[in-house]
C-alpha positions as CSV (number, residue, x, y, z in Angstrom):
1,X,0.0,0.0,0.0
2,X,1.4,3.2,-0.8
3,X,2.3,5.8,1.4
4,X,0.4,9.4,1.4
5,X,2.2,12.2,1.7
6,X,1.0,15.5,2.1
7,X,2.7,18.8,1.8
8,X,2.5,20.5,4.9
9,X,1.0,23.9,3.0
10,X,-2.1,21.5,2.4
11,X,-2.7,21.0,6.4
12,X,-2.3,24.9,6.4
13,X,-4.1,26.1,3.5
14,X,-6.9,23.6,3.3
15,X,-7.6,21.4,6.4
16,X,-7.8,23.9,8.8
17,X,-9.7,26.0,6.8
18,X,-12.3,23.6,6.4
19,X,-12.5,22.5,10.1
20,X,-12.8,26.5,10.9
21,X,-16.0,26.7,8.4
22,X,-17.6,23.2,9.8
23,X,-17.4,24.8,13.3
24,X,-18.4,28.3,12.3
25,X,-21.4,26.7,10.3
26,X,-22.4,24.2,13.6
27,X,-22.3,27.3,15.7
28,X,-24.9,29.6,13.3
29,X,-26.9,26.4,13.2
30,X,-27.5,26.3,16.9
31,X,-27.6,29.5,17.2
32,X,-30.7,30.0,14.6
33,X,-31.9,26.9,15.8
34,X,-32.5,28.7,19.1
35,X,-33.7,31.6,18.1
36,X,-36.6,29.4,16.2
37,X,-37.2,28.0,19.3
38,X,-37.7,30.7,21.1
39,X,-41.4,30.8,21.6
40,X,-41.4,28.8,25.1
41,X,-42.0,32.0,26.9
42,X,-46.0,31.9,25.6
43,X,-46.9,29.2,27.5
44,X,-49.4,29.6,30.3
45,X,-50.2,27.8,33.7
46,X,-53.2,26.1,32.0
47,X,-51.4,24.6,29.5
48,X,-49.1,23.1,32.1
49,X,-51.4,22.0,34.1
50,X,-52.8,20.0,31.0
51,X,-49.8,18.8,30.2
52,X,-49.0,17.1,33.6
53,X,-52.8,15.9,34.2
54,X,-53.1,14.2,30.6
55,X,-50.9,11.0,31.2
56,X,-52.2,10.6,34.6
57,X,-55.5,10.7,33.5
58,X,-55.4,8.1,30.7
59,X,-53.0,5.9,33.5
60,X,-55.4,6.4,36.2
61,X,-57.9,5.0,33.4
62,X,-56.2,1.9,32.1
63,X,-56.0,1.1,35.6
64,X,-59.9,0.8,35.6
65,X,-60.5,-0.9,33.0
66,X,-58.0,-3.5,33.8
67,X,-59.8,-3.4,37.4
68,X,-62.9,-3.9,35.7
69,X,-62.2,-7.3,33.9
């Protein structure tokens, strides 16, 4: 198997150029990413509250059907 060499103006002048851009580009993602996201601060107690007593309501059901039977 051959060897590959690479000229050391490559690592400069390409390969760290190119990592620089990926990280750049993940960091504007997340960024944006959050911003879209940003909404959370519309929601109110109500919806909270139905939130939390959903599941436990169809749990608390299941268990009384099952009791039925």
């Amino acid at each position: 198997m051959a060897e590959l060499l690479l000229d050391p103006a490559i690592r400069m002048w390409v390969i760290l150029p190119i990592v620089f851009i990926s990280l750049l580009f993940g960091l504007l993602r997340h960024y944006v990413m959050v911003l879209l996201r940003s909404d959370n601060g519309s929601v109110t107690q109500e919806q909270i509250k139905d939130r939390y007593y959903f599941p436990v309501g169809i749990a608390s059901c299941k268990e009384i059907t099952t009791d039925q039977n």
